[in-house]
MOPAC internal coordinates of N, CA, C and O (Angstrom, degrees):
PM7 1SCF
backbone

  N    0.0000 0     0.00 0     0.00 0    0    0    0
  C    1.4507 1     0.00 0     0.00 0    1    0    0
  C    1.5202 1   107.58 1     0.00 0    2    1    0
  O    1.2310 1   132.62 1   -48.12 1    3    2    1
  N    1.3035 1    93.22 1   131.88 1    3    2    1
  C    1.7715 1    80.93 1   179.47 1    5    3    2
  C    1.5899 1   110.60 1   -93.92 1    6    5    3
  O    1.2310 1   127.43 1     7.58 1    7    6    5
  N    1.7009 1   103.30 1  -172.42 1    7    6    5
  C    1.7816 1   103.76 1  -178.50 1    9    7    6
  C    1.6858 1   119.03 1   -65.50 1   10    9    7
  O    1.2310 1   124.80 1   156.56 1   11   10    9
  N    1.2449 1   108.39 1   -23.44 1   11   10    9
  C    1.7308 1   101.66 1  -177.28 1   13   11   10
  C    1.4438 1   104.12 1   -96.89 1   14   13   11
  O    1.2310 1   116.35 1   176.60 1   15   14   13
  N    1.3044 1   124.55 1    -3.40 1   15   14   13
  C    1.2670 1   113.37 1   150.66 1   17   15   14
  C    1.5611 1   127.59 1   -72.27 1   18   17   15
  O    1.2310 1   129.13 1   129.37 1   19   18   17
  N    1.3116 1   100.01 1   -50.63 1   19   18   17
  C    1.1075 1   113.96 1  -168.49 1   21   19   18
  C    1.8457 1   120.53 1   -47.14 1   22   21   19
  O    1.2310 1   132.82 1   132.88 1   23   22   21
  N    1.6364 1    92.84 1   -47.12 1   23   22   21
  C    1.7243 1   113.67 1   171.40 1   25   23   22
  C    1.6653 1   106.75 1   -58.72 1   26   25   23
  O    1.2310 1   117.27 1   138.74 1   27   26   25
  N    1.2151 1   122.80 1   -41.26 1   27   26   25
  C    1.3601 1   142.18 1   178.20 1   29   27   26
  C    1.5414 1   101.69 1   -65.78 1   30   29   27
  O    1.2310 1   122.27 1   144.29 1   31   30   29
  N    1.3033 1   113.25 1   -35.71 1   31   30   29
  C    1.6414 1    99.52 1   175.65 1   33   31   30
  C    1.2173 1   118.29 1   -76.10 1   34   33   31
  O    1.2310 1   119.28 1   148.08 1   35   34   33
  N    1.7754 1   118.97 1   -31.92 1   35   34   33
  C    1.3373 1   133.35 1  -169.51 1   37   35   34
  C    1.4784 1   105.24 1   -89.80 1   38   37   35
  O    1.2310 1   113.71 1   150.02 1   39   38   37
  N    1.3361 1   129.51 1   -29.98 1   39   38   37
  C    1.9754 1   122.08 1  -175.90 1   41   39   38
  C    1.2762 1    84.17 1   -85.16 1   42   41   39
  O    1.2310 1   111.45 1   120.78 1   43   42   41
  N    1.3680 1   133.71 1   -59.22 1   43   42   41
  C    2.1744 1   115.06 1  -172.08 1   45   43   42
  C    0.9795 1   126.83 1   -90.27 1   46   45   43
  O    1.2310 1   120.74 1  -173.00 1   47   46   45
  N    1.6347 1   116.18 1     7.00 1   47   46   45
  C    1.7149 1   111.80 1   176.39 1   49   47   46
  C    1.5428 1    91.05 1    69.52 1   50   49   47
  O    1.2310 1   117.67 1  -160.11 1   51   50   49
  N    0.9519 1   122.04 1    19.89 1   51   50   49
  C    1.9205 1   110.05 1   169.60 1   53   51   50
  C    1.3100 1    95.56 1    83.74 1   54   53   51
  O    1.2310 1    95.98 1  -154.39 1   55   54   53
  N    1.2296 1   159.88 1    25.61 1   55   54   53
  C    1.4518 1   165.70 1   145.82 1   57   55   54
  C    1.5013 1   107.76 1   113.51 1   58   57   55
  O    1.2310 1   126.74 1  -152.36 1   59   58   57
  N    1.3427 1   104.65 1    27.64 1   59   58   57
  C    1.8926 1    93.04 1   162.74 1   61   59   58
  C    1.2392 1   123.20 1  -107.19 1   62   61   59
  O    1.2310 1   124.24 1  -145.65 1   63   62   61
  N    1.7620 1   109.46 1    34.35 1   63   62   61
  C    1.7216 1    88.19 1  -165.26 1   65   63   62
  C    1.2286 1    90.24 1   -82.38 1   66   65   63
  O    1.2310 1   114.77 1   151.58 1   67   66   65
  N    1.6042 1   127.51 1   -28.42 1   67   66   65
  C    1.4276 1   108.84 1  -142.17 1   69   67   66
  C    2.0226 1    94.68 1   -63.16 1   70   69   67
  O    1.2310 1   133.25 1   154.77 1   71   70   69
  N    1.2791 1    92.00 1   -25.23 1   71   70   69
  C    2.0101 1    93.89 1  -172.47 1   73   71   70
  C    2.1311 1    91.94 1   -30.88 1   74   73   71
  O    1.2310 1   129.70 1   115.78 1   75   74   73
  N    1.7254 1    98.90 1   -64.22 1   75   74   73
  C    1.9204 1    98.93 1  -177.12 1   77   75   74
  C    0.9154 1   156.90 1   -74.54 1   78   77   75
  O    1.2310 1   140.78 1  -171.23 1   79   78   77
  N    2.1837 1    77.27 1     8.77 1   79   78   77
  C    1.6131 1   100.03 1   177.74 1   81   79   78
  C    1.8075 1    96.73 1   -88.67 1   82   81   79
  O    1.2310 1   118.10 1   151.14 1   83   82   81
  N    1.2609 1   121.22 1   -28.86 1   83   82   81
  C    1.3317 1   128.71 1  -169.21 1   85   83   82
  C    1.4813 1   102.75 1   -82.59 1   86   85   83
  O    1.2310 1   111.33 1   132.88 1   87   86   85
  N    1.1935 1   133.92 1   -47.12 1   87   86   85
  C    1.6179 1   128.93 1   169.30 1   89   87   86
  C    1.7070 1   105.41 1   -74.12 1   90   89   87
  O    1.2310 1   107.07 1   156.09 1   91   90   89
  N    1.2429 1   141.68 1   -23.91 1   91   90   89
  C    1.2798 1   103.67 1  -164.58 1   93   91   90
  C    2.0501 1   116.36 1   -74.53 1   94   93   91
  O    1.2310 1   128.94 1   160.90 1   95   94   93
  N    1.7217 1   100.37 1   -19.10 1   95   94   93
  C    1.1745 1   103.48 1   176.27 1   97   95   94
  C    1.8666 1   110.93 1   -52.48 1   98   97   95
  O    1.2310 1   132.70 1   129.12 1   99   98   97
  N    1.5816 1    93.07 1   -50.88 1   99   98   97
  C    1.9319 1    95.90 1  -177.65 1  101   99   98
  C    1.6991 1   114.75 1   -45.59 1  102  101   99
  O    1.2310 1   125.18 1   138.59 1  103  102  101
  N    1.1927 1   107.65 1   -41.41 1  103  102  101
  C    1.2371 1   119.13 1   166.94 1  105  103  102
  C    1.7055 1   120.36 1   -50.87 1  106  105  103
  O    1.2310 1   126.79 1   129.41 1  107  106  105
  N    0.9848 1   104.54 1   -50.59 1  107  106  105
  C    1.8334 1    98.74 1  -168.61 1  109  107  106
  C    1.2846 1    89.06 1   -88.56 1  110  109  107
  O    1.2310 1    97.71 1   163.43 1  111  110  109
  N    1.6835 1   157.35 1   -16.57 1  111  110  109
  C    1.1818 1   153.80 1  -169.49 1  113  111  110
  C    1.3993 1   100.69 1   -67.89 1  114  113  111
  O    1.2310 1   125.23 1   121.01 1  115  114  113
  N    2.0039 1   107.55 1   -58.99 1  115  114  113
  C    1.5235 1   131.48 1   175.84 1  117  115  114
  C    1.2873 1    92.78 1   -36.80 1  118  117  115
  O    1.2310 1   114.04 1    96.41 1  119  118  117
  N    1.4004 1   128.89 1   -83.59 1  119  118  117
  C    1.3766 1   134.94 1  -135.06 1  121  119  118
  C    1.5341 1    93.93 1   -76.64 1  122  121  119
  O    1.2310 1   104.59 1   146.73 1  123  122  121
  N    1.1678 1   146.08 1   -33.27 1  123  122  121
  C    1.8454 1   148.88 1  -152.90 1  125  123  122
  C    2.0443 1    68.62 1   -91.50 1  126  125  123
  O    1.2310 1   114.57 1   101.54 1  127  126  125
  N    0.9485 1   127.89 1   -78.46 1  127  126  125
  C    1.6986 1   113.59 1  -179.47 1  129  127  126
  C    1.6631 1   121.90 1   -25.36 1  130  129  127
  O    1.2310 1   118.25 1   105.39 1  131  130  129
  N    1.1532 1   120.95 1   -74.61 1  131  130  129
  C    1.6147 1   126.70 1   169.34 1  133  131  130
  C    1.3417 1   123.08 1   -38.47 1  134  133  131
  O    1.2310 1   126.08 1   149.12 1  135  134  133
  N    1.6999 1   105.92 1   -30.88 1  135  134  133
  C    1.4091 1   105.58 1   176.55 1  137  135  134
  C    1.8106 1   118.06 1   -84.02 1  138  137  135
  O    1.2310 1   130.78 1   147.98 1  139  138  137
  N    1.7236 1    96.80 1   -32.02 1  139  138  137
  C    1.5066 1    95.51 1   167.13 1  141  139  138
  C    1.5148 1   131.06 1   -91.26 1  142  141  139
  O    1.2310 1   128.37 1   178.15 1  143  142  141
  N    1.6002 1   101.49 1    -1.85 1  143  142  141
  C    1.8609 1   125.47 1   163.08 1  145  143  142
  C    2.2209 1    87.64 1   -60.50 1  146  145  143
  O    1.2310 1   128.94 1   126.03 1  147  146  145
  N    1.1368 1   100.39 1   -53.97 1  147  146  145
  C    1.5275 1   122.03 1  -148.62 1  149  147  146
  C    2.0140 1    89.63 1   -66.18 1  150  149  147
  O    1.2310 1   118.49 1   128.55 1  151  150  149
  N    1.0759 1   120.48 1   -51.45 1  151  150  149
  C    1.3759 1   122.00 1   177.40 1  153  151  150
  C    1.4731 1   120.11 1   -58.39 1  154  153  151
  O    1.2310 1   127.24 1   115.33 1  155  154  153
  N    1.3918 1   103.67 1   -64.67 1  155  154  153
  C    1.2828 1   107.37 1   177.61 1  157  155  154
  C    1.9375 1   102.55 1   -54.42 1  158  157  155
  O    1.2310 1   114.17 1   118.03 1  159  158  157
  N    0.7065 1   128.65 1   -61.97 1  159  158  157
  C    1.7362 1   120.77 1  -160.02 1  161  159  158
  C    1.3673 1    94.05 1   -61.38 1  162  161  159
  O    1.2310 1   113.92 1   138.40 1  163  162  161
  N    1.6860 1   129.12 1   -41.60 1  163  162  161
  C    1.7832 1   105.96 1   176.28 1  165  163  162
  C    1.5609 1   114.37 1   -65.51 1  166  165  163
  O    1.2310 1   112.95 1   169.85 1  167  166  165
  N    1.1972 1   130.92 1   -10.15 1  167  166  165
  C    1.2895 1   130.60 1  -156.24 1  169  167  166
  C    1.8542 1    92.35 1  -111.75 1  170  169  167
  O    1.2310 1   112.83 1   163.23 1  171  170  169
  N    1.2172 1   131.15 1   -16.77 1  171  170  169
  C    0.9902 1   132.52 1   175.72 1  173  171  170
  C    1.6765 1   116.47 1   -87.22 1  174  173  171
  O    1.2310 1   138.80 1   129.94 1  175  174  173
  N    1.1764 1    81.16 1   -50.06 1  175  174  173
  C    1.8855 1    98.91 1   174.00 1  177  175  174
  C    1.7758 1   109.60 1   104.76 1  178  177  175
  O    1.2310 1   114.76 1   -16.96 1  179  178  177
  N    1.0872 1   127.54 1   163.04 1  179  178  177
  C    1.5994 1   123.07 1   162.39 1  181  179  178
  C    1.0176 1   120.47 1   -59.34 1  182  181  179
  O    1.2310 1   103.79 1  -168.14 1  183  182  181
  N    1.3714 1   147.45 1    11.86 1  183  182  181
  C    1.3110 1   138.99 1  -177.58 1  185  183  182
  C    1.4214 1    91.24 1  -126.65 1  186  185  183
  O    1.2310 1   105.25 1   162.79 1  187  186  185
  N    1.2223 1   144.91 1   -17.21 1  187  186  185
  C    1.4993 1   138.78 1   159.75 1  189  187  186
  C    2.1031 1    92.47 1   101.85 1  190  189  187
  O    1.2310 1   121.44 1  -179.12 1  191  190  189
  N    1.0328 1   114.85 1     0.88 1  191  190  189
  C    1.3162 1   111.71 1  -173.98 1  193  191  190
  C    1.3569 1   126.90 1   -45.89 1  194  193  191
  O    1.2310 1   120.67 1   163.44 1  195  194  193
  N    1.8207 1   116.33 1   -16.56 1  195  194  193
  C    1.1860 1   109.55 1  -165.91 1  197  195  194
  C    1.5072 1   118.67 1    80.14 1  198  197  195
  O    1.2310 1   104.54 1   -31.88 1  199  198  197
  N    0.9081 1   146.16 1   148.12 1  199  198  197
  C    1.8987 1   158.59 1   171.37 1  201  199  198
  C    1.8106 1    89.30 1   -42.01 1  202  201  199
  O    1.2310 1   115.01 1  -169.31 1  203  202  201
  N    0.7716 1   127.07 1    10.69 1  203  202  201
  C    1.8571 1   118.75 1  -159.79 1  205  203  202
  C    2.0481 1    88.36 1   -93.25 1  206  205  203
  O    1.2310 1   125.89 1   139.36 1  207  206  205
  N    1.7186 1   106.29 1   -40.64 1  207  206  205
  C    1.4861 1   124.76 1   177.22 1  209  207  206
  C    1.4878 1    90.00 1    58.52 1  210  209  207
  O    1.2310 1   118.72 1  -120.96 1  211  210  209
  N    1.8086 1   120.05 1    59.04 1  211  210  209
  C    1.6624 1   121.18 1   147.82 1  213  211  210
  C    1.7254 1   110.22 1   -70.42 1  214  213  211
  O    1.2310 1   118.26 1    -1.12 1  215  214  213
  N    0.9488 1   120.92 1   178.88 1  215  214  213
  C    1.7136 1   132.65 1  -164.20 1  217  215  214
  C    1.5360 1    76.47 1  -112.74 1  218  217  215
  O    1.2310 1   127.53 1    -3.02 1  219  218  217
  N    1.3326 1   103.11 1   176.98 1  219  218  217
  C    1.5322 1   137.45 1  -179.62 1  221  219  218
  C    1.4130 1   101.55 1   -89.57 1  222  221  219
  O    1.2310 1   111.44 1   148.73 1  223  222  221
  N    1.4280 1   133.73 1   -31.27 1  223  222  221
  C    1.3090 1   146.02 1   177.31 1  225  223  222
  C    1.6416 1   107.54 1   -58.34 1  226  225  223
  O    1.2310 1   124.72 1   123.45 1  227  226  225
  N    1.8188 1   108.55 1   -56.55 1  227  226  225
  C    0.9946 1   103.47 1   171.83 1  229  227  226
  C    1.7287 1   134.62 1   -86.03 1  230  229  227
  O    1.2310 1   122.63 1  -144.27 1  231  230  229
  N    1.2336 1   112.57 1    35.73 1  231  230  229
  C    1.3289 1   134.54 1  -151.57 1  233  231  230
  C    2.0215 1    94.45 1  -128.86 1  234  233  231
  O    1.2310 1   120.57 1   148.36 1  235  234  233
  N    1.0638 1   116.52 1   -31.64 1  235  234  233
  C    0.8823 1   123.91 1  -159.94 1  237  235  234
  C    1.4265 1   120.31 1   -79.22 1  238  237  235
  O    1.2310 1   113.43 1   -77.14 1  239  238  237
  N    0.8925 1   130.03 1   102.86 1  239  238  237
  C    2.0473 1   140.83 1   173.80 1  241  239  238
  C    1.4227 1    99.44 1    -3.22 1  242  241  239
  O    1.2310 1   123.54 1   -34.78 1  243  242  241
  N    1.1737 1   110.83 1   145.22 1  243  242  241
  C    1.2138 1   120.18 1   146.51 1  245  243  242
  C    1.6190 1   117.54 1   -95.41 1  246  245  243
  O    1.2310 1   131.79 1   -37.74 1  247  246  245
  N    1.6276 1    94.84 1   142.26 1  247  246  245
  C    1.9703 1    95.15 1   165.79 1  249  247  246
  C    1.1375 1   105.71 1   -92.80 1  250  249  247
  O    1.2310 1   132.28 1   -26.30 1  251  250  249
  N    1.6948 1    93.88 1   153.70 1  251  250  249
  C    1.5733 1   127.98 1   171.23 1  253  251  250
  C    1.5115 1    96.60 1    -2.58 1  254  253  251
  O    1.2310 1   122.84 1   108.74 1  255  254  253
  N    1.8494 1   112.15 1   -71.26 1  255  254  253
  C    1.6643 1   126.87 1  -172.08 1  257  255  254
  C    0.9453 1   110.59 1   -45.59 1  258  257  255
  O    1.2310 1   115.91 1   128.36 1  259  258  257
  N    1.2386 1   125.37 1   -51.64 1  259  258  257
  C    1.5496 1   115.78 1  -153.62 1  261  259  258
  C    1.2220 1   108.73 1   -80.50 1  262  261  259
  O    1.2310 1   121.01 1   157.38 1  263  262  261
  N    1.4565 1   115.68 1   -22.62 1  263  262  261
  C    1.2497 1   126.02 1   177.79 1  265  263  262
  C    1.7391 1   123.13 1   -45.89 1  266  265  263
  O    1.2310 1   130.77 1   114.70 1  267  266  265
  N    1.5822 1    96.83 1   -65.30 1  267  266  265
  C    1.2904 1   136.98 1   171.29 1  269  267  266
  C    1.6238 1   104.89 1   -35.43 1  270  269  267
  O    1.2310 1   126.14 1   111.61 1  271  270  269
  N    1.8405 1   105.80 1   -68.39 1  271  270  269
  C    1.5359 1    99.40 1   170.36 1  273  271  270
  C    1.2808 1   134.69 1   -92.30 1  274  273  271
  O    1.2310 1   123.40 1  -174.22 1  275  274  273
  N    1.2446 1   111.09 1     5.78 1  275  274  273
  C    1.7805 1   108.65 1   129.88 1  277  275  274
  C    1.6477 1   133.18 1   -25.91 1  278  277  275
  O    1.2310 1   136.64 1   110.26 1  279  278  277
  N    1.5185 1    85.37 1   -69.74 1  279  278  277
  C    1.1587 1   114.29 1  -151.49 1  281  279  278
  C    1.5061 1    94.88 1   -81.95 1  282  281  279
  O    1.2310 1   117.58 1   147.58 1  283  282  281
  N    1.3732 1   122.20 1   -32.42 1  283  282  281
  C    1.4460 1   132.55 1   158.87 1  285  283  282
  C    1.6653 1   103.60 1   -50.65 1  286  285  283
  O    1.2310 1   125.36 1   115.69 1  287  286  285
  N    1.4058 1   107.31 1   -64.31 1  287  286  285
  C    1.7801 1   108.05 1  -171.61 1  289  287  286
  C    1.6407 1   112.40 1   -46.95 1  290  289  287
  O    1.2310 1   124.78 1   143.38 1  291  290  289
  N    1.4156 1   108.43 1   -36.62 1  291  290  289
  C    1.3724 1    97.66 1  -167.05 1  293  291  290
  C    1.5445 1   123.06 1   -92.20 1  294  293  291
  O    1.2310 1   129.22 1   161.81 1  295  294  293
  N    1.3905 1    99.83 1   -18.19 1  295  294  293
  C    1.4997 1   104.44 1   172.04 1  297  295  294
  C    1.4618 1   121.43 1   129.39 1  298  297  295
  O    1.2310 1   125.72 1  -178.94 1  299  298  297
  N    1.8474 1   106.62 1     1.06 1  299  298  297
  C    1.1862 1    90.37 1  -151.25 1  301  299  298
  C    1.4591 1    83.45 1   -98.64 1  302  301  299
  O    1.2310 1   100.04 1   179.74 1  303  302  301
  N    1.1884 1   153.71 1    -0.26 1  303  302  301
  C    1.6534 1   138.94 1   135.38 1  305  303  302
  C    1.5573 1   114.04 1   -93.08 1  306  305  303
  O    1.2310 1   140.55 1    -4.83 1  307  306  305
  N    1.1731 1    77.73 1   175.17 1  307  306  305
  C    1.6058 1    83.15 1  -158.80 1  309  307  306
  C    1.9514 1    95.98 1  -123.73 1  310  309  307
  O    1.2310 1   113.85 1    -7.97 1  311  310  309
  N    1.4332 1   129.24 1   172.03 1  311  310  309
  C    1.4240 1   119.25 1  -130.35 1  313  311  310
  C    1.9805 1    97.43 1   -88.80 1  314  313  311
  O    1.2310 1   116.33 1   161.10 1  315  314  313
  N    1.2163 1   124.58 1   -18.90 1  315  314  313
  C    1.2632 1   136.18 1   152.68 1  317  315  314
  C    1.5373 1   121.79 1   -50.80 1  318  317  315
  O    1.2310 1   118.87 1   141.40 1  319  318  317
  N    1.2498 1   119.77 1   -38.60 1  319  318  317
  C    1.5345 1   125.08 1   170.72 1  321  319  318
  C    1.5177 1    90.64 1   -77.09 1  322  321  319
  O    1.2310 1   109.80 1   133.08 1  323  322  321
  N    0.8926 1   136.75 1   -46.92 1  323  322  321
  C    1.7170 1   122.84 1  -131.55 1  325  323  322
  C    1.8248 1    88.74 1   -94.03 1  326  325  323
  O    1.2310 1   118.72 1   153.73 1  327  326  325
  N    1.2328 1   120.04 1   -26.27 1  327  326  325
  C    1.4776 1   123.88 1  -177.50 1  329  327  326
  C    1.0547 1   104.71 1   -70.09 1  330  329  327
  O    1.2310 1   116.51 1   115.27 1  331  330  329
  N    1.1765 1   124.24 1   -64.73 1  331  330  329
  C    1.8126 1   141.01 1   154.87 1  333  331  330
  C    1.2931 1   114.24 1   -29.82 1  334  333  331
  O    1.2310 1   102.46 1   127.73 1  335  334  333
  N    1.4472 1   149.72 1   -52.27 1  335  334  333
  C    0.9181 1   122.95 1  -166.59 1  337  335  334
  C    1.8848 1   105.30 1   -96.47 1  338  337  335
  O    1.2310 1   131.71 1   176.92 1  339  338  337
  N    1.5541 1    95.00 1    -3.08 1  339  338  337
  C    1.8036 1    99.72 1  -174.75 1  341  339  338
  C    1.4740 1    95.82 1   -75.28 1  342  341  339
  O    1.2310 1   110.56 1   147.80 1  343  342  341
  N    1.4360 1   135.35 1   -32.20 1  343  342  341
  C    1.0957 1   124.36 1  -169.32 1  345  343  342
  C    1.5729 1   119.69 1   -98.55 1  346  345  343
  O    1.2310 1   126.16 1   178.87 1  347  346  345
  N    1.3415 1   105.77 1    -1.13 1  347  346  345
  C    1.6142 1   115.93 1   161.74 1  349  347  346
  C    1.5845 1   126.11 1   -76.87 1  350  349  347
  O    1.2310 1   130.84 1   146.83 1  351  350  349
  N    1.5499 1    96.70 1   -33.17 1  351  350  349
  C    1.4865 1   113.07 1   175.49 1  353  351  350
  C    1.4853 1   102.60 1   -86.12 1  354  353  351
  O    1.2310 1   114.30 1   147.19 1  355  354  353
  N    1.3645 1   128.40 1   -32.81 1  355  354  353
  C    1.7036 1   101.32 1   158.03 1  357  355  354
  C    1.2379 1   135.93 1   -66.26 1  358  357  355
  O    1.2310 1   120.67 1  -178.87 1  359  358  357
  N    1.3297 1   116.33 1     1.13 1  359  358  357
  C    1.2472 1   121.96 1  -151.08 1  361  359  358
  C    1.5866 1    91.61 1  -109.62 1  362  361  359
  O    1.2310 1   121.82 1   165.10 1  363  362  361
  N    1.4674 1   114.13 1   -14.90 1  363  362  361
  C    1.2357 1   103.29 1   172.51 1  365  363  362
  C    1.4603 1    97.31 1  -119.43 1  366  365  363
  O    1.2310 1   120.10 1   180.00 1  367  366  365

């Protein structure tokens, strides 16, 4: 092997750098991602609440019922709806 090969084998790896010139960008794209995957979820928290920091308690659905006497408590039916629709929802 002669010397301008030889240097030619050692600066391109024998002609594969361009292969790590073309992946190393995918790489730092990946990782600049994971780190802002990685921010947002500490800044959100495990319960996904947002900066607001509600509990999982208050996150939680309401049923059909509770709905009903809500909606009973506050006024917006009145005691004929609320009988009526309590006995439709038992009925299923």
């Amino acid at each position: 092997m002669n010397a301008a090969k030889a240097v030619r084998a050692v600066m391109y790896w024998d002609g594969a750098g361009w292969a790590w010139m073309a992946f190393m960008p995918l790489v730092w794209i990946v990782l600049l991602g994971l780190v802002v995957w990685a921010v947002i979820h500490l800044v959100r928290g495990p319960s996904g609440a947002g900066s607001g920091g509600g509990s999982r308690e208050a996150e939680r659905r309401e049923s059909p019922r509770e709905i009903l006497d809500r909606r009973f408590a506050s006024g917006e039916i009145d005691a004929e709806a609320y009988s009526e629709a309590k006995k439709r929802l038992a009925e299923h």
